[in-house]
C-alpha positions in Angstrom: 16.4 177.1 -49.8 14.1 177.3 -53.1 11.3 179.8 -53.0 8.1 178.9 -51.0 5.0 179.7 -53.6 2.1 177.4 -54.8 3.9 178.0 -58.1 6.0 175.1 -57.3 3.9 173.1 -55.4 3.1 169.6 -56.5 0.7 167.7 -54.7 0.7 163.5 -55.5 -2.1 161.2 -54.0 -1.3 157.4 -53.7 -4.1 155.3 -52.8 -3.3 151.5 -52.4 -3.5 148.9 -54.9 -4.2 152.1 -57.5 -1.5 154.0 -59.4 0.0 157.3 -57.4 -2.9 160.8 -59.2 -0.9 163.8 -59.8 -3.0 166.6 -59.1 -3.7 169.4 -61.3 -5.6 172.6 -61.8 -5.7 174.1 -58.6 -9.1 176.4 -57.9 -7.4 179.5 -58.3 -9.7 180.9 -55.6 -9.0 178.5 -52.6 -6.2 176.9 -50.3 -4.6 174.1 -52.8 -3.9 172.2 -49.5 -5.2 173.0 -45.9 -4.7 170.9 -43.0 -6.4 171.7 -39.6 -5.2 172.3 -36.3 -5.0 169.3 -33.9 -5.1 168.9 -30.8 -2.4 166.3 -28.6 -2.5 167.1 -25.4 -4.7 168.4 -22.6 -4.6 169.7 -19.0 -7.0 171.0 -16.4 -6.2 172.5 -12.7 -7.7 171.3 -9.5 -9.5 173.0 -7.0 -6.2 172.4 -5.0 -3.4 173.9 -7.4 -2.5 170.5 -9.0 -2.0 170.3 -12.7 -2.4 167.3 -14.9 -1.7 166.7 -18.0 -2.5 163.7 -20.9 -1.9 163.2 -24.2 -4.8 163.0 -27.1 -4.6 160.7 -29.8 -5.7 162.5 -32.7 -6.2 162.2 -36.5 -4.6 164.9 -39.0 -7.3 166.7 -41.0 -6.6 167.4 -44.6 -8.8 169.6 -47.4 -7.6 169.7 -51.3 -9.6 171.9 -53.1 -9.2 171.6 -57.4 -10.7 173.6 -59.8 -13.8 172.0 -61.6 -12.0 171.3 -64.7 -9.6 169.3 -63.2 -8.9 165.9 -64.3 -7.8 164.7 -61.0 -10.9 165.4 -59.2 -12.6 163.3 -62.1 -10.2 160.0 -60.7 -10.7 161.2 -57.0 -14.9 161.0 -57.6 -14.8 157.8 -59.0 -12.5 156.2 -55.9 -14.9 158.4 -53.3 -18.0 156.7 -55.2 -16.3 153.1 -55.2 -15.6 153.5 -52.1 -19.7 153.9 -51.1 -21.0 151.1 -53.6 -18.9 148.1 -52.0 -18.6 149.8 -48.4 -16.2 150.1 -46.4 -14.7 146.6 -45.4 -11.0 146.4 -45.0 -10.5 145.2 -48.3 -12.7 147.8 -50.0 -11.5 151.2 -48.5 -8.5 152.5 -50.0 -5.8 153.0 -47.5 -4.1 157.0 -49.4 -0.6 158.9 -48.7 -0.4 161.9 -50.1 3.0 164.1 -50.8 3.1 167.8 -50.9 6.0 169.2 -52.5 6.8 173.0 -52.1 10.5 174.7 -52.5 12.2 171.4 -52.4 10.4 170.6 -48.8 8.3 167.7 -49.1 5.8 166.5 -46.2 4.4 162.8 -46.5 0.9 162.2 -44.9 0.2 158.7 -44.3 -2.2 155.7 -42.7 -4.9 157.7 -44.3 -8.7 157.5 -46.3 -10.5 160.2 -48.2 -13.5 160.7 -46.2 -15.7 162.8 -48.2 -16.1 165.2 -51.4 -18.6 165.8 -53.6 -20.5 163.7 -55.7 -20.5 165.4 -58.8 -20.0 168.7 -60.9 -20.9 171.7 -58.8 -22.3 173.9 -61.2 -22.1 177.6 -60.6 -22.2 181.1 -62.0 -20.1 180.8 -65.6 -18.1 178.2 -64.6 -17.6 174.9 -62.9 -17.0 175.3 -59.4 -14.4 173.7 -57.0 -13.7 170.9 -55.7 -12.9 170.2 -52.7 -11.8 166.8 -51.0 -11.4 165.5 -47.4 -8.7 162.9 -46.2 -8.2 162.3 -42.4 -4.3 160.4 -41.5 -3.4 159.1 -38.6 1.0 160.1 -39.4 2.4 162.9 -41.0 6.4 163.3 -41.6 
């Protein structure tokens, strides 16, 4: 097993019908890649002692935060703002995947869309601050 560091972690977003973004520059002062809890299942007791259970559909929740120098977020703006001129149609919205590579483990996300992120530099105290990107997906393997 390789070592597991963000030094060797490579992160690829493929949206469809656009060539696969291989994301750079980091923000050195953030999670590269967070993905939130989720919640599948549920239970509750009854006033009598029975238990039941169901099951929760539920989307996976994903944040990647770059630097503000980074020349991915550049490409990612530009789909997020496409994405808002024509609407959000079937044939508009950009179905994404991404890949997350770390010590030669690799977890594929899938069925997804980039929800939200923002609209333009974020301009802060000597330097470009980061930014940060939203994707929900409905598989993960």
């Amino acid at each position: 097993m390789g070592i597991l560091s963000t030094n060797n972690g490579r992160i690829t977003v493929k949206f469809d019908g656009l060539g696969a973004i291989e994301i750079d520059n980091f923000d050195p002062e953030s999670d590269m890649w967070t993905v939130n809890d989720r919640q599948t299942s549920d239970a509750e007791i009854t006033p009598d002692g029975i238990v039941n259970c169901w099951a929760i559909n539920a989307l996976i929740e994903c944040t990647l935060t770059l630097s503000g120098a980074s020349k991915a977020a550049t490409q990612l703006r530009a789909i997020l703002d496409a994405q808002m001129r024509r609407g959000t149609t079937d044939s508009d919205l950009k179905k994404v995947t991404v890949v997350v590579e770390v010590g030669g483990k690799r977890t594929t996300y899938s069925e997804g869309v980039m929800t939200s992120g923002k609209a333009g530099d974020h301009l802060g105290n000597q330097k470009l601050q980061n930014q940060p990107f939203n994707f929900k997906f409905g598989d993960v393997e």
